[in-house]
C-alpha positions, -999 to +999 in steps of 0.1 A: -490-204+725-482-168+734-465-165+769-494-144+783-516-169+773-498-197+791-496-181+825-534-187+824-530-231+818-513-236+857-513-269+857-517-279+816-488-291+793-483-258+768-458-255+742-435-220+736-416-202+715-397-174+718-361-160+725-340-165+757-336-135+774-319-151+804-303-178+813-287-197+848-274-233+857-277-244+890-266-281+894-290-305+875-313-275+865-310-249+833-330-217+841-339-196+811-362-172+806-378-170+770-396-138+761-417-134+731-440-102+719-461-107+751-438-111+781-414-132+801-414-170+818-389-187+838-382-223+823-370-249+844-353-278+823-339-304+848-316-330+839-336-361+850-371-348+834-356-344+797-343-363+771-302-361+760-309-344+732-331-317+751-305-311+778-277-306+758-298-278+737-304-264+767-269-262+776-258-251+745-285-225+740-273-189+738-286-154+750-312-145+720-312-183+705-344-184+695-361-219+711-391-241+714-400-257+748-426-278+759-441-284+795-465-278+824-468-244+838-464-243+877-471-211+898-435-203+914-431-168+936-393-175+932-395-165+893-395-136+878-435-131+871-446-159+896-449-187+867-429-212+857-427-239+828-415-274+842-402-283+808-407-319+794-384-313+758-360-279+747-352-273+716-328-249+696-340-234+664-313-212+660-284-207+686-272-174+686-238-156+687-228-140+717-250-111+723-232-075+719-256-059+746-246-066+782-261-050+810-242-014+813-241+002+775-235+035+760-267+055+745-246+054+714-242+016+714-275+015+719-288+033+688-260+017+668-269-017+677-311-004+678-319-037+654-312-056+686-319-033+716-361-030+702-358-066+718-353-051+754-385-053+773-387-013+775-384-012+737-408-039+734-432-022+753-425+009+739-432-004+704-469-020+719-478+015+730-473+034+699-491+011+681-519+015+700-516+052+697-517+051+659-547+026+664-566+050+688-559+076+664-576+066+630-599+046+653-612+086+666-610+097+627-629+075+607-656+072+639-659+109+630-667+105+595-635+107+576-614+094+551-580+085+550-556+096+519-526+082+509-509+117+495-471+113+476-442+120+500-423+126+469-431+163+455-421+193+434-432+222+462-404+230+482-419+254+512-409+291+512-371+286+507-366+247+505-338+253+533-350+232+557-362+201+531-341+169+520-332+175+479-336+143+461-329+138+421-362+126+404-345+110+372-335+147+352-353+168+376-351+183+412-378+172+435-381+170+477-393+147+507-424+165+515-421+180+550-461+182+551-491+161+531-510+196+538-513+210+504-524+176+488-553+170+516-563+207+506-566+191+475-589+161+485-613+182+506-637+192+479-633+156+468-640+138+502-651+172+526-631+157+560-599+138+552-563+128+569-529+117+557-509+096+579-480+095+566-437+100+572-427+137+572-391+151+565-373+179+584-340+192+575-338+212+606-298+210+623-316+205+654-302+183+688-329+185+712-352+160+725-376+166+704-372+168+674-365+138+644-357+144+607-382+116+602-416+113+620-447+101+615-473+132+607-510+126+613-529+154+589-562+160+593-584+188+567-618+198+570-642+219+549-658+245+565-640+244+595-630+278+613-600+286+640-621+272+671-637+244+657-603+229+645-591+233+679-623+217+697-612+183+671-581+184+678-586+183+720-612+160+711-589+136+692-555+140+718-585+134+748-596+103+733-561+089+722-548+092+758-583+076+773-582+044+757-546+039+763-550+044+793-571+012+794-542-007+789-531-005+826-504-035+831-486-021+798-484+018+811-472+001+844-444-014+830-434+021+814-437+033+845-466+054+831-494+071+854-526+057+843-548+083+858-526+113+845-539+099+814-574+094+823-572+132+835-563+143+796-603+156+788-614+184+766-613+216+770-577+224+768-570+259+783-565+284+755-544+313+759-530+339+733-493+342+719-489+381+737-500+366+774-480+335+766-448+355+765-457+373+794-465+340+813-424+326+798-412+362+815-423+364+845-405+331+849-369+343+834-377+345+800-368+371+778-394+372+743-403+402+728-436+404+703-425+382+670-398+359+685-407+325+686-409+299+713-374+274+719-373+242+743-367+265+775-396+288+768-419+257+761-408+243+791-415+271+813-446+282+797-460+243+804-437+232+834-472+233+859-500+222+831-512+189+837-535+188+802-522+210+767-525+236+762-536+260+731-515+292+723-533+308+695-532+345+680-493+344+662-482+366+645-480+361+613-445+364+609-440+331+627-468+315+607-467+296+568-476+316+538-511+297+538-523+307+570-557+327+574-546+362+585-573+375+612-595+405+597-603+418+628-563+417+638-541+420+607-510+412+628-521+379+637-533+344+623-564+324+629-543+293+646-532+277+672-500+255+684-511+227+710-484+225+736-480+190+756-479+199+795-446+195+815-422+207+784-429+179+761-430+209+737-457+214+705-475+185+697-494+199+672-497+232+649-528+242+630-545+272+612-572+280+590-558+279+554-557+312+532-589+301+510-592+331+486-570+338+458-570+374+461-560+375+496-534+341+488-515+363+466-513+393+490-495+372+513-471+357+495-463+388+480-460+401+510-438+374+527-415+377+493-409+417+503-405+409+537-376+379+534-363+385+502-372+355+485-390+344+452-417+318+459-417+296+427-456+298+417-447+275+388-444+246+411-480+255+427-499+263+401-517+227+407-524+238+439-533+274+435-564+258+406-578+251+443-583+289+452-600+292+416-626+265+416-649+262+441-630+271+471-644+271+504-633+277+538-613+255+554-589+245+583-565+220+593-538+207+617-507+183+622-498+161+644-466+145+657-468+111+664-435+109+681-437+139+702-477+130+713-460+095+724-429+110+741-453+131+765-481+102+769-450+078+782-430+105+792-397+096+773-368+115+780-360+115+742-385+114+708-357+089+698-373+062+714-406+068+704-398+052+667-384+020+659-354+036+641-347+074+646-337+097+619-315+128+633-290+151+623-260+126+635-280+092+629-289+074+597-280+035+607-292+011+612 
């Protein structure tokens, strides 16, 4: 029986098993407190109520031993979550060696020891909510009427440059971690017409903010027929019903120290504003942007510092924007996307465009990007993906989502590193 479960049976003989995440001696009486995947219970192994055997694994047990206990649960203010187990028999499974986490530890202790620290409650709780996160998610998707691919993460096409992509050898040839399942869910829309990936991504970015992993989960989502505004209207939609249901899960957000009803408040529509007023907004407040530079940390922060919900900034220019992105006929300057920004400087949470659908007008761009930079796109390596421009094409629109980041602002984490079980940055790679 799962400790939740047990703090329901006052008065019934229950049987546990866990880990000790505490443990006392007062006298005749061993206090430890056993945790398992759904919470904490003081258990109260008296000399005179247990056999030898028992009270000598109690005594021996260790921080982390993991343990099997038997006895009648008792409602006791004096414990930790007002329930105790009046234990009958104790028994060690495996005693543990001494702990290596005490109380007061580093941050880099912490992440090199991370195998053991997910046990911490926080961490445990963390883990629960993410979870539910990626539940909600594909719960919202296939309600909607699509399907979920399962593109390679392995792959020849390396970006524009390939400068900010991990190189691997594939046997005799070069290949990459993809950073994006994009062009392969292009690839299943006139199979499937609505699809997502859900799937790692890789980033070689040397960046050290808060925000930003080498590895994350990336949730991809690819629609036929889709324009600019009706890709946004999906993806408030989805973020709006994400944050709704876990907001039913009140006691867990509680123990995260996670305002429920900020997350009730998260409903469609998001404000929208364009890229030109959203450097105005970052400059009246400090900021120094011009037309074409792109947004860092401190401008996300202080174009989002008083939102309560995301918000959109569409209109880029299309400097800042991928080689695939739908220029804007009526405005040649700019693209036909939008980056979501989480409120409060949680920073973009998710990026999306309508694709570049048209050979003609495909080639122009990359043409004109190679002029521009000075770099050689090798068409060789897309020619699979070009055949997509030449038969049967059709408009159509997509976005991605960070899981981390969307998790980091829902719980609001200090650091994306603890939104993942194990973090991947630029000076981690263990455990």
């Amino acid at each position: 029986m799962y400790v939740e479960d047990a703090m329901k049976k006052i008065g019934k003989e229950v049987t546990l098993r866990g880990w000790v995440y505490r443990k006392r001696e007062s006298g005749g009486i061993i206090f430890v407190i056993i945790r398992d995947r759904t919470g904490i219970m003081q258990i109260a192994v008296k000399k005179d109520s247990v056999n030898a055997d028992s009270w000598k694994d109690a005594q021996d047990t260790t921080i982390e031993s993991s343990i099997i206990v038997k006895g009648v649960v008792k409602q006791d203010q004096r414990a930790p979550t007002g329930f105790e187990l009046q234990a009958s028999s104790f028994k060690n499974v495996h005693i543990a060696e001494p702990f290596p986490i005490t109380e007061y530890q580093s941050t880099e202790l912490l992440l090199d020891k991370r195998h053991l620290w997910l046990r911490s409650l926080r961490m445990t709780n963390i883990m629960k909510a993410r979870s539910l996160v990626f539940r909600y998610a594909r719960k919202f998707l296939d309600s909607k009427g699509f399907y979920e691919i399962t593109p390679p993460l392995i792959t020849m096409a390396g970006g524009e440059t390939g400068a900010d992509l991990f190189e691997v050898k594939y046997f005799d040839q070069k290949a990459y971690l993809t950073e994006s399942s994009q062009l392969y869910a292009e690839a299943m829309v006139p199979v499937l017409e609505k699809v997502y990936s859900f799937a790692p991504s890789y980033r070689a970015e040397k960046s050290r903010t808060t925000k930003h992993l080498a590895e994350y989960w990336h949730l991809e989502p690819e629609m036929a027929y889709y324009n600019n505004d009706k890709n946004m209207k999906l993806q408030e939609r989805l973020v709006s019903y994400i944050a709704n249901r876990l907001a039913e899960n009140e006691d867990l957000l509680k123990a995260l120290g996670v305002n429920v009803d900020d997350l009730k408040e998260i409903k469609p529509p998001f404000k929208r504003i364009k890229y030109e007023e959203a450097i105005e907004i970052v400059n009246s407040k400090g900021g120094n942007l011009k037309w074409g530079d792109d947004f860092g940390v401190p401008e996300e922060k202080m174009l989002t510092e008083d939102e309560d919900k995301p918000i959109f900034v569409y209109a880029w220019p299309k400097e800042l924007k991928a080689f695939y992105a739908r220029v804007d006929p009526k405005d040649p300057r700019v693209v036909l996307g939008a980056d979501l920004q989480a409120p409060h400087g949680h920073g973009e949470i998710i990026g999306g465009t309508e694709r570049e659908w048209q050979m003609d007008r495909l080639m122009e761009r990359i043409h004109e990007i190679e002029q521009a930079k000075g770099i050689k796109f090798n068409l060789e390596n897309y020619q699979w993906w070009l055949d997509l421009r030449r038969y049967g094409s059709v408009p159509h629109a997509g976005f991605g989502m960070g899981m981390e980041r969307l998790i980091k602002w829902f719980l609001n984490l200090d650091h994306i590193r603890d939104a993942i079980p194990f973090p991947r940055m630029i000076n981690r790679l263990a455990p």
